[in-house]
N, C-alpha and C positions, 0 to 999 in steps of 0.2 A: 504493500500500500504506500504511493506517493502523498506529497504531500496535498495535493490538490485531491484526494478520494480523502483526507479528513473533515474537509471544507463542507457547510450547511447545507452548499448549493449543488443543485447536479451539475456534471462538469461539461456538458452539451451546452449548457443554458448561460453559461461565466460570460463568454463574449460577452452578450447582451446586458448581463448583469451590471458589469462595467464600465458599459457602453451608459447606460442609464446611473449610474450612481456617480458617473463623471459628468453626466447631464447636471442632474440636481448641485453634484457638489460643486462646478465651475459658478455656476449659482448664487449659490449661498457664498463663495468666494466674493463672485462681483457685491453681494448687498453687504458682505461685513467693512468691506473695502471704502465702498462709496459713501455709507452710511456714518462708520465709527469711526473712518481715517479723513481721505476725499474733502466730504463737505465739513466740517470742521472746521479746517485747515485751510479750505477756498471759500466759504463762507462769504466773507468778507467783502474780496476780491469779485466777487457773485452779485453783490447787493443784496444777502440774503441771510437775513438774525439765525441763529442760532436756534430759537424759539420755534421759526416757522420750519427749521430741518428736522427739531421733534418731532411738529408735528406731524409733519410727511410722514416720517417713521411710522408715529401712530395710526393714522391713517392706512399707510400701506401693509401694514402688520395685520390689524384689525379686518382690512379686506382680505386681505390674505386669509386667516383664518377662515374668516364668517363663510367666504365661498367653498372653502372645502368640500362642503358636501354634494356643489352645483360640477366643482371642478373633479372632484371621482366620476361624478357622471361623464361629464365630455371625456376625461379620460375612455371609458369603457366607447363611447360612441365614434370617437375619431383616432384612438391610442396614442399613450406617452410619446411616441415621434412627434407628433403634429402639435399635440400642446407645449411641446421642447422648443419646437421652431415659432410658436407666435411668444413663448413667454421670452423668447433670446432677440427678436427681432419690434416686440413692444419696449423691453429693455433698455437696446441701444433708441430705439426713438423717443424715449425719457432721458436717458443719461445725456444722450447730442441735444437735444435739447434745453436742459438745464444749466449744460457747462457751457455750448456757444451763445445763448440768446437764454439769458436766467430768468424767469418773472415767478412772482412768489403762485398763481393761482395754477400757471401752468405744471411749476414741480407740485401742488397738492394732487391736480385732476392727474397726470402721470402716474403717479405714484399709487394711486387707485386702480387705475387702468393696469398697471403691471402684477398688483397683488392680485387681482382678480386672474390676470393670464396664467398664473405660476401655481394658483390653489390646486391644480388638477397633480403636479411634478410629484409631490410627498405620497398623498393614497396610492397612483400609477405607481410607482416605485416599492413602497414597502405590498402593495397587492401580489406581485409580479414577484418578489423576494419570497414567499410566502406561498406563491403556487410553483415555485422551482427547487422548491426546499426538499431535502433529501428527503423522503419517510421514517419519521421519527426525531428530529432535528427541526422543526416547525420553529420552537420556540427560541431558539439558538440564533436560528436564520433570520430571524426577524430582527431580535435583539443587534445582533452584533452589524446587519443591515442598515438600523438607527446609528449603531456608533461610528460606522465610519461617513457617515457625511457630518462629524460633530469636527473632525481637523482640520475640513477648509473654511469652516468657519474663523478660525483662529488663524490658517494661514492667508488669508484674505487681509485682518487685520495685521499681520507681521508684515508682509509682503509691500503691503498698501505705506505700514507707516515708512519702512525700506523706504519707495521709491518718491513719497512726501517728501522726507529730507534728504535725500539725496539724486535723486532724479524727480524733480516735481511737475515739468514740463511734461513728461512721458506718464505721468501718473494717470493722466486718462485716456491715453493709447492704450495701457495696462487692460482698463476695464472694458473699452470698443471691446478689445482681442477676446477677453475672457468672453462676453456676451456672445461675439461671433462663432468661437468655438461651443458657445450652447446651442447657435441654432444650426452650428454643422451636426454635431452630435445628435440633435435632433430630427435632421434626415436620415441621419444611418438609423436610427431605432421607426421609423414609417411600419418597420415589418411588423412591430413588439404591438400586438392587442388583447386588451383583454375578453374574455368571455361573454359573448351579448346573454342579459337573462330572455327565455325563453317564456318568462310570465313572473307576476307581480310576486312579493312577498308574501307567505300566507301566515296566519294565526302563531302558529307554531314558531315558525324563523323569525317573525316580530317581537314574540315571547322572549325569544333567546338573543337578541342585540339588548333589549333593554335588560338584560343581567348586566350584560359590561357596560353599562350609563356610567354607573356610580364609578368605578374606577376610574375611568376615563377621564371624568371628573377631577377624582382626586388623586391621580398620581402626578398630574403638572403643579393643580392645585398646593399637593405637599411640598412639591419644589421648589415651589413660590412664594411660601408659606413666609420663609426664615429672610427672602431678600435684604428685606428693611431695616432688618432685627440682628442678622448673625452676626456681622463687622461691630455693631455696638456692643452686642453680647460678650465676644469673643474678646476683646481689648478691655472694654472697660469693666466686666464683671470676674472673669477668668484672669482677665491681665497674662492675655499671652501679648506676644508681639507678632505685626504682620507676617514674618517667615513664620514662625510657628504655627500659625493657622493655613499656611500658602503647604506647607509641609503637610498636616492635616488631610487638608482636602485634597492633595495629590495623593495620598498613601488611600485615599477611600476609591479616587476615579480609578487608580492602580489595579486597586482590591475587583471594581466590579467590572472593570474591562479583561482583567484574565479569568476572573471568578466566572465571570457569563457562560464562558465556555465548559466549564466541569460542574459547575452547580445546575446549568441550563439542560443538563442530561437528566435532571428529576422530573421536572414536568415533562417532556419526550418520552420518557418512559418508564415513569412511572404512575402518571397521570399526574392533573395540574390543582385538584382541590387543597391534598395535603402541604406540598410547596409555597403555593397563595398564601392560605391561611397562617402560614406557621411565619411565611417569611413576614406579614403585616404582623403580626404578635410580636416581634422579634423588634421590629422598626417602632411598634410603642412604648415597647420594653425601654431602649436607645433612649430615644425622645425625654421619658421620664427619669433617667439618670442624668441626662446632660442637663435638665432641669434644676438635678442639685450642685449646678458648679462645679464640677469634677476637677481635680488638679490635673495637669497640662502630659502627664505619661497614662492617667485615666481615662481622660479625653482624647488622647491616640489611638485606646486601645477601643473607645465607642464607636469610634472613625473606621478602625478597621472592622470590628463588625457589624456597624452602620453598610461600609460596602460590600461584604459578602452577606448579609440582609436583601441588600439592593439589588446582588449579583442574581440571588434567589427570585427576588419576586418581578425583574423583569422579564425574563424568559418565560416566568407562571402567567405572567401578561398577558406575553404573545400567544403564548401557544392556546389561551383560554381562546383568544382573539380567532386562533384558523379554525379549529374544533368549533364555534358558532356561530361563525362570518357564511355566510353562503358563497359558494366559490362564484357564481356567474354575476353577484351583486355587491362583491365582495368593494370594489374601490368606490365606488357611491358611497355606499353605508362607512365606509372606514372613511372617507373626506369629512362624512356625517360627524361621525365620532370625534374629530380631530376639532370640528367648531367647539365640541363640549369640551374636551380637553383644553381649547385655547379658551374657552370661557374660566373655566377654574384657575390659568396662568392668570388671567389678569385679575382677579377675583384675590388672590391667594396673596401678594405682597396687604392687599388692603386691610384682608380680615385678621394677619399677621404684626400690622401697625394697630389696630384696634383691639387685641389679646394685649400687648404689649401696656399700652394705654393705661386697662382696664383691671390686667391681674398681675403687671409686673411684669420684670424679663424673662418668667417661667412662664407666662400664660402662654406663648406663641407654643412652647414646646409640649403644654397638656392640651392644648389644642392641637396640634398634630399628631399625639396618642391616643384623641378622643374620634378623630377622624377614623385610625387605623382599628380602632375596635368598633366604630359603627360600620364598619367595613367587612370586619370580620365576625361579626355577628349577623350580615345581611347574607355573604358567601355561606355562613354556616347553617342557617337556613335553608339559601337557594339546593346545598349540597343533600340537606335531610330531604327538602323535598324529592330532587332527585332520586334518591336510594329509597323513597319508600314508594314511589313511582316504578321505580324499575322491579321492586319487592312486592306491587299491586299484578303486575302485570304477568309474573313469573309464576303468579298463586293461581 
């Protein structure tokens, strides 16, 4: 066995996988680029505050999300090639327009126009990760799918601020290129479609998407929980210092980026209730001891099982996610999913500043414990029901 027969993905299918995860991540390169480096730094020179480049963000973020569930469909109707190529070539006619001839209404409506074109890229992609997945590796595949378009995020902004200060003239020749190369890449994938449904959802598969609401919900929600909170926490109650926490939180992404791989073989096969459940008990558990102030080799060591926690209950995620997703509706309803999810992102700093507020620097953390057990009290249910469903029908 080479190394590519250990891989999630059947190895027929890799081309394409590629193909399409260099789509999304040239991507998400250009918008880290343009956004947190770019307009900043040209602002100015732009005639254009600061305030109004927020707000774009928000805007275009916000559209972004909310169409997901409009942009899975076109996906399934036109396929990820074609929504590659108008989200690459709406792109460049935003970015050429902002940077040669700036006006502040034209980057808002732009920047609408383009979240709306790109909503389809995320569902199309992890759909298509998810029906190529080896048999028994669903959850894996999925998983580890999401984490690698997490590094052009980051080299977007490395990259970007590179050629800011040192090549600043070429910094937006940088993003033309990258955009162009999304909407090359987006005719080579023209062949990549997904499954047309053959007829509507019924009773039963409607049944079964609204189990995963609530998680969907709250597993961005969680992450979004601490934004406001964790940098005050962590310095002024703990009295670590910035490396100490930079340290931290490297040793947890560490934990749940190798961890995915060898903990993500419980839900593949061993089934996903037991893994879910135990890895949210696990992250309440976490939640309520970092609650008590932990001293700073304590708090490493919650860090570390905070991310094989993490490592645990993303793959119990995914794999919940293919085992109820209907394969032929499957990137519609998963765009679906993905508004909910970005509903609880933005949702989740605020209700995080308002624990803080209300019950002190511990409330953000018993409210993300309270989350993980209304969670695992609603799964422990759905789970009984199951088994005494399947124990109704065997009798």
């Amino acid at each position: 066995m080479n190394a590519l027969d250990k891989l999630p993905w059947q190895r027929q299918d890799l081309p394409k996988f590629i193909v399409m995860l260099s789509t999304l991540g040239l991507l998400e390169f250009t918008r880290s680029a343009f956004f947190w480096v770019y307009m900043p730094f040209s602002s100015k020179e732009l005639g254009l505050s600061l305030s109004l480049v927020g707000l774009a963000w928000v805007v275009h973020s916000l559209t972004e999300a909310l169409s997901r569930g409009i942009g899975g469909f076109l996906v399934q109707r036109i396929g990820f090639g074609a929504v590659g190529v108008l989200s690459g070539l709406v792109g460049l006619l935003a970015l050429s327009g902002t940077i040669l001839n700036p006006n502040g209404w034209f980057l808002l409506v732009s920047m609408l126009l383009w979240g709306v074109s790109i909503s389809g890229l995320q569902p199309g992609y992890l759909s298509f990760s998810s029906r190529i997945a080896v048999p028994g590796r669903e959850g894996r595949a999925i998983a580890y799918a999401q984490f690698l378009v997490i590094p052009w995020i980051g080299l977007g902004w490395v990259l970007g601020t590179f050629f800011i200060r040192n090549l600043p003239e070429s910094t937006s020749l940088l993003l033309f290129a990258a955009l162009g190369l999304v909407t090359l890449l987006g005719l080579a994938s023209l062949g990549v479609r997904e499954p047309l449904p053959k007829q509507s959802l019924n009773i039963r598969q409607l049944m079964q998407v609204l189990i995963i609401v609530p998680t969907a919900f709250a597993q961005l929600f969680l992450q979004n929980l601490f934004n406001l909170v964790i940098l005050k926490f962590t310095l002024t109650h703990l009295k670590l210092t910035e490396w100490q926490l930079y340290l931290a939180m490297g040793l947890a992404a560490a934990v749940v980026f190798l961890g995915a791989g060898i903990l993500g073989r419980l839900p593949d096969r061993k089934g996903v209730w037991l893994p879910l459940i135990s890895s949210l008990g696990a992250l309440a558990a976490i939640f309520l001891l970092i609650a008590q102030q932990p001293s700073y080799p304590y708090f490493l060591l919650l860090c570390l099982l905070g991310g094989i926690a993490f490592a645990t209950f993303v793959p119990s995620w995914n794999a919940l996610l293919v085992r109820l997703l209907p394969t032929e509706n499957r990137a519609a309803i998963w765009g679906s999913l993905m508004v909910v999810e970005g509903l609880g992102a933005a949702t989740g700093p605020a209700v995080g500043g308002f624990l803080w507020d209300w019950l002190g620097p511990r409330g953000p953390f018993w409210g993300g414990a309270a989350v993980c057990g209304l969670l695992i009290a609603f799964y422990g249910f759905v789970y009984w029901r199951l088994r005494r469903g399947l124990s109704v029908e065997a009798s």
